[in-house]
C-alpha positions in Angstrom: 0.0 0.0 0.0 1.3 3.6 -0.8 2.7 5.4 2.3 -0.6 8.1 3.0 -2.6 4.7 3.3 -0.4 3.0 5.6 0.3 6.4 7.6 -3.3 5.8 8.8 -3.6 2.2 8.9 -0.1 1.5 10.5 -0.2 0.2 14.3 -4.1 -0.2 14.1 -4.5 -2.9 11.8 -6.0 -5.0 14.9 -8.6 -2.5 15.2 -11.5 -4.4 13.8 -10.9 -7.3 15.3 -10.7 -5.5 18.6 -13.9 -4.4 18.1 -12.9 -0.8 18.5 -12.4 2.2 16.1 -10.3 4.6 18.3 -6.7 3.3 19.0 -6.7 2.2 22.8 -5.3 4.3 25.3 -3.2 2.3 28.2 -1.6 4.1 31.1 -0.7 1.3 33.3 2.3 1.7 34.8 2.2 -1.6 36.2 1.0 -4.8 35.0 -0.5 -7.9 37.1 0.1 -11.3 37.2 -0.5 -14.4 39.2 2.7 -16.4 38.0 5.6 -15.0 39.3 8.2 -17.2 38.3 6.8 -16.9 34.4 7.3 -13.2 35.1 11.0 -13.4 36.1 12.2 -15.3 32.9 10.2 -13.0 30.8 11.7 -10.0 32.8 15.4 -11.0 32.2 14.2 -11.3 28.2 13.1 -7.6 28.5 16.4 -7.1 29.8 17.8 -8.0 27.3 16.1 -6.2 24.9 14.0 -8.2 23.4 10.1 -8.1 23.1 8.1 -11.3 23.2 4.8 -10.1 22.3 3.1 -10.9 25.6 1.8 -8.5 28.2 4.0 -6.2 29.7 5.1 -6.5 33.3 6.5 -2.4 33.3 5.9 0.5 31.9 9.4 1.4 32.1 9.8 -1.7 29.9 7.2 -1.5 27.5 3.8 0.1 27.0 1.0 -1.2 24.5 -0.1 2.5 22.8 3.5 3.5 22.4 4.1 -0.4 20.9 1.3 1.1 18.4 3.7 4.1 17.7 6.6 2.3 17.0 5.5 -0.6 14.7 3.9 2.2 12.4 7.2 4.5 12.1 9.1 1.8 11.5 7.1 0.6 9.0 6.7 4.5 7.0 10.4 4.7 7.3 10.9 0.9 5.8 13.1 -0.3 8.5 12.1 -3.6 10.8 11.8 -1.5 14.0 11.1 1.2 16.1 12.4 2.2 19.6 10.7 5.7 21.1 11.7 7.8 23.9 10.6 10.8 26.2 12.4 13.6 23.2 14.3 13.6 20.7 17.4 14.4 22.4 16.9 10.7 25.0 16.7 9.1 21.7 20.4 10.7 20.8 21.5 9.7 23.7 20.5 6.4 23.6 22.4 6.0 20.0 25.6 7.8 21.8 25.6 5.4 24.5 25.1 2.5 22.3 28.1 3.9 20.7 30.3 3.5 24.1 29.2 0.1 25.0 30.0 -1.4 21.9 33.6 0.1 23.1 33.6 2.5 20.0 33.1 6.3 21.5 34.5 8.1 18.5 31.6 10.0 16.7 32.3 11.5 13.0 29.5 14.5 12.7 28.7 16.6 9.6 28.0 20.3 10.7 25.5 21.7 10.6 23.4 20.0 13.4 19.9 21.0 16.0 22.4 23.1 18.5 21.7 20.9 21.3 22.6 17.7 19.4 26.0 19.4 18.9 26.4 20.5 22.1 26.0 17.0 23.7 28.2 15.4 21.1 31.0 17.7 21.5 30.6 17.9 25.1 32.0 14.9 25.9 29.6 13.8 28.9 28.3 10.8 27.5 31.7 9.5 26.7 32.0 10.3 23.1 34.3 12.7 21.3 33.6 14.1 17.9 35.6 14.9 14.7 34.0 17.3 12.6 34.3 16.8 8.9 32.3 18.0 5.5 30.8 15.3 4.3 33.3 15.1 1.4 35.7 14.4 4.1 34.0 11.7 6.4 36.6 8.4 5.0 39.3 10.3 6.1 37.7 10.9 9.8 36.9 7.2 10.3 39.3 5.4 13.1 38.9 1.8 14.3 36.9 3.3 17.2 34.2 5.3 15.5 30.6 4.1 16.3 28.6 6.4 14.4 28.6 9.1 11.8 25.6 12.0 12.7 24.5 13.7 9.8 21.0 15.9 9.7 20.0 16.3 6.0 17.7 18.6 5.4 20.1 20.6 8.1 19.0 22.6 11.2 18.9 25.8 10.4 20.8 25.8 7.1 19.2 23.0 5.3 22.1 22.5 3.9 21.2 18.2 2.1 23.5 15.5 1.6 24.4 13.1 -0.7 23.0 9.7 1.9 24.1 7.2 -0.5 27.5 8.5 -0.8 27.9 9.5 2.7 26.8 5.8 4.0 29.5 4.6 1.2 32.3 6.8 2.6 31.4 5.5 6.4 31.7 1.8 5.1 31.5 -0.4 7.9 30.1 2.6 10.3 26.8 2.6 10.8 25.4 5.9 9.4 22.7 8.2 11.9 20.6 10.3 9.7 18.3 12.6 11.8 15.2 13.2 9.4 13.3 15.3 11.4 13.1 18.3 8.7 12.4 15.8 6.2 10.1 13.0 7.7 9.3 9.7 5.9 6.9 11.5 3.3 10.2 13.3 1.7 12.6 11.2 2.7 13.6 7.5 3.7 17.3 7.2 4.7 17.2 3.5 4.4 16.8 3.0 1.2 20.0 5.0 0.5 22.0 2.4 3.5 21.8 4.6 6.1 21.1 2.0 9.3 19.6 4.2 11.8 16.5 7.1 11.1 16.1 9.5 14.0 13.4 12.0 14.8 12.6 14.2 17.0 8.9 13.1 17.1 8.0 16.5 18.5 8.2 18.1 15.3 6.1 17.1 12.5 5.6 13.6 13.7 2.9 14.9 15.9 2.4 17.9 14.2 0.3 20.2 16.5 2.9 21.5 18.8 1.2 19.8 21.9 3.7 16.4 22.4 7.0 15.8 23.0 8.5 12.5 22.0 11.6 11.0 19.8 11.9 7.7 18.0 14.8 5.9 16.5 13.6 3.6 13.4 16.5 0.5 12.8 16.7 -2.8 12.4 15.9 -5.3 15.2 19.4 -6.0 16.1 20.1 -2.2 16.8 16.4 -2.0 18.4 17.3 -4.6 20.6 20.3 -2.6 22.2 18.5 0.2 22.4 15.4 -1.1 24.8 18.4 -1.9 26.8 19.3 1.7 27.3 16.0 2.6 27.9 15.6 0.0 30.2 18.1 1.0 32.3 18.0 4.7 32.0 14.0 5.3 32.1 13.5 7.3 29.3 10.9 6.3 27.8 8.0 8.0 25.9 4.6 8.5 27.8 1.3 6.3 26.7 -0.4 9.4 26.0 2.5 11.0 24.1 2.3 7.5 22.4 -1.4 8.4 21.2 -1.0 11.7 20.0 1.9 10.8 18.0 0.1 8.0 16.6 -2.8 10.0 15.2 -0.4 12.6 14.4 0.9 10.3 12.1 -2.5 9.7 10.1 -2.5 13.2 8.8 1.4 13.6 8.1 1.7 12.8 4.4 -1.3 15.6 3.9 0.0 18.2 6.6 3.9 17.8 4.9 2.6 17.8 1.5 0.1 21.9 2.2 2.6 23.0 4.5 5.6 22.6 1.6 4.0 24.1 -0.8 3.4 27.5 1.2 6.8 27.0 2.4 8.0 26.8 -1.8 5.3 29.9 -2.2 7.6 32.0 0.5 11.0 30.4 -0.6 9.9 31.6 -4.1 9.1 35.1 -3.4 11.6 36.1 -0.8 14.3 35.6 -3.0 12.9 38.8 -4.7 12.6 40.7 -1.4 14.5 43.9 -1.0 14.9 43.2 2.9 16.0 39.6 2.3 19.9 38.7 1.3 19.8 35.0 1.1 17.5 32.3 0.9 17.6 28.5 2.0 15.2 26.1 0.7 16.5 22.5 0.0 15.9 20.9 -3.2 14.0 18.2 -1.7 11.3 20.7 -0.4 9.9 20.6 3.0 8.5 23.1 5.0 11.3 25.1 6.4 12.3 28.2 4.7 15.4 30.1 5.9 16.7 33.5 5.4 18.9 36.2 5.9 18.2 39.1 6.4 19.9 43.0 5.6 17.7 44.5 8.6 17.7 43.4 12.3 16.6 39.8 12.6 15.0 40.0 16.0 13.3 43.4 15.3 11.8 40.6 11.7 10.9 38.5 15.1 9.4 40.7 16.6 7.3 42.6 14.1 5.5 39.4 13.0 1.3 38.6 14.0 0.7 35.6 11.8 3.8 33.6 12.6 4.3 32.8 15.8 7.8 34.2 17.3 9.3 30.9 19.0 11.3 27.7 18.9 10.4 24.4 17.6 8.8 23.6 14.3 6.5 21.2 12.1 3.3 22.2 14.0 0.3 23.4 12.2 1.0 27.2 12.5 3.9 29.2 11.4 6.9 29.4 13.7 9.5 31.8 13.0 13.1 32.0 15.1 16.2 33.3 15.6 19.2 30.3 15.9 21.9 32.6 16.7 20.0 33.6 19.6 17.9 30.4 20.7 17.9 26.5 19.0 22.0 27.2 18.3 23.3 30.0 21.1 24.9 26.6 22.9 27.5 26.8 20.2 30.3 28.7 20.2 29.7 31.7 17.8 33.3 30.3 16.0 31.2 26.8 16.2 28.1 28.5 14.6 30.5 30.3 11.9 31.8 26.6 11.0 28.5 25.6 10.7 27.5 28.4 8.3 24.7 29.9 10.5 25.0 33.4 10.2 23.6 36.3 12.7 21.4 37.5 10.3 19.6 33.6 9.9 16.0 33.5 10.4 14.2 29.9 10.8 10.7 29.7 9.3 8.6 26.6 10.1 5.8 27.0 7.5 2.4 25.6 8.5 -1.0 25.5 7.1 -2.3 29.0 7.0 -3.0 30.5 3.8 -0.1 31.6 1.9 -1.4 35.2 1.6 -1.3 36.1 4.8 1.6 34.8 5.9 3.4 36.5 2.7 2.1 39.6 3.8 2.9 39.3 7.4 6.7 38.7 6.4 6.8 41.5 4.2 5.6 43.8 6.1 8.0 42.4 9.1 11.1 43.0 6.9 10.0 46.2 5.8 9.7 47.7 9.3 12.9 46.0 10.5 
């Protein structure tokens, strides 16, 4: 089935023969049973990382509704699993730490990257360290102990794309880390160019109404397998109602990405024409994030909007319009920021679902002023 049907049909087709229409909410924390002993073998399975198909035991181990999440992003982004988490930035860590206990710390990452991402893999607090290369560069970075190589394609803020095919052939036996966030499984599927593991920061478009926080890492079972270990231990796991919304977010994502790029190609389009506007960044692929800088004062832009709402985040419904030097990217180093290519005068736009018109009309007359 083509990928709009199976974004609403994935992780409900038991629905009918539940008897029920509405995908069912379970907030359990705990789960009882009579047979104790049964319990402990299947406990030190879960420990393991593996998921038998029975009934939980924990919520910290495994929750029904989220299940539901899972099994239908792995299945839009092609890959044979899923493993979510309380944000996208415990889903990072998760794949960090995977990194260290399979004794291979060394990260290769491809600037640009979300600010905070950078920050933690540069930081050094999980027990990685980074070398920074272009992606032209990355077969040259590769030691004997590098776990992963991080790249974000469409990039945060830039948007800068890369080549996934020829980045996951450059890595060779390093599993590749695409973050596809910007892009989502309607644009974009990093498999089926090699790449081994799909993250998102669920909060983003995934759910798509600015009202949930969640991430998800899509990978094969192997991968999934250590990764329910980390969660296991650590407790990070992604709330059953979080697990809901993100669900039904995902019925509406191939129709919300498909409106919200075309305003965002309208504004790409005509900005490039704007007097107030010296640069604009719109990746080939399409999307709905627009950036641009600007030859006037970008927080007084900011500021001056109605129709776009001035804050952080992005993929929701409305239009979200931000600053990187100053918020999503100020963790960085300005030098770091200047590597990165994300200049002062940078302006995010998340593009939603308003009509085009007015939110033309509200940028121009935010430039002009500013």
């Amino acid at each position: 089935m083509t990928l709009d049907t199976r974004a609403i049909h994935a992780g409900r087709d038991d629905l009918v023969d539940l008897g029920v229409h509405a995908v069912p909410l379970d907030l359990s924390t705990t789960y009882p049973a009579r047979d104790s002993g049964a319990e402990a073998s299947r406990l030190d399975a879960f420990a393991t990382g593996e998921l038998d198909g029975g009934l939980p035991i924990y919520g910290r181990v495994s929750n029904p509704t989220v299940e539901r999440f899972e099994t239908a992003l792995a299945e839009l982004e092609g890959c044979d699993a899923a493993v979510a988490f309380a944000s996208g930035m415990a889903a990072l860590s998760a794949c960090l730490l995977a990194a260290v206990t399979q004794g291979k710390p060394h990260v290769v990452g491809i600037r640009p990257l979300y600010g905070t991402t950078d920050h933690l893999v540069a930081s050094g607090l999980l027990g990685n360290f980074v070398t920074w290369a272009s992606a032209d560069l990355v077969a040259g970075a590769i030691r004997p102990d590098t776990g992963l190589v991080i790249v974000e394609s469409p990039a945060n803020p830039t948007l800068t794309e890369v080549d996934i095919a020829r980045l996951v052939d450059a890595a060779g036996d390093v599993p590749v880390l695409v973050d596809n966030t910007f892009a989502t499984p309607v644009l974009q599927r990093p498999v089926e160019y090699g790449a081994k593991i799909v993250l998102h920061s669920a909060t983003k478009f995934l759910g798509g109404h600015g009202d949930v926080m969640g991430g998800i890492v899509a990978c094969d079972e192997e991968y999934a397998r250590l990764l329910r270990q980390l969660r296991f231990a650590t407790g990070g796991v992604l709330h059953p109602l979080a697990g809901y919304l993100l669900l039904r977010g995902l019925s509406t994502l191939p129709v919300r990405i498909r409106a919200a790029s075309a305003n965002a190609a309208v504004l790409a389009e005509r900005l490039t024409r704007h007097p107030k506007v010296q640069r604009v960044h719109y990746p080939k692929i399409g999307g709905a994030l627009v950036s641009i800088e600007v030859a006037g004062d970008p927080l007084a832009v900011v500021s001056g909007v109605r129709v776009f709402t001035p804050a952080v985040s992005l993929g929701s419904v409305d239009s979200l319009i931000q600053h990187p030097g100053s918020l999503t990217h100020r963790i960085m180093t300005e030098a770091d920021r200047g590597d990165a290519g994300i200049s002062d005068q940078l302006l995010r736009l998340s593009v939603g679902l308003e009509d085009v018109e007015d939110l033309w009309h509200d940028l121009d007359q935010a430039l002009q002023k500013a």
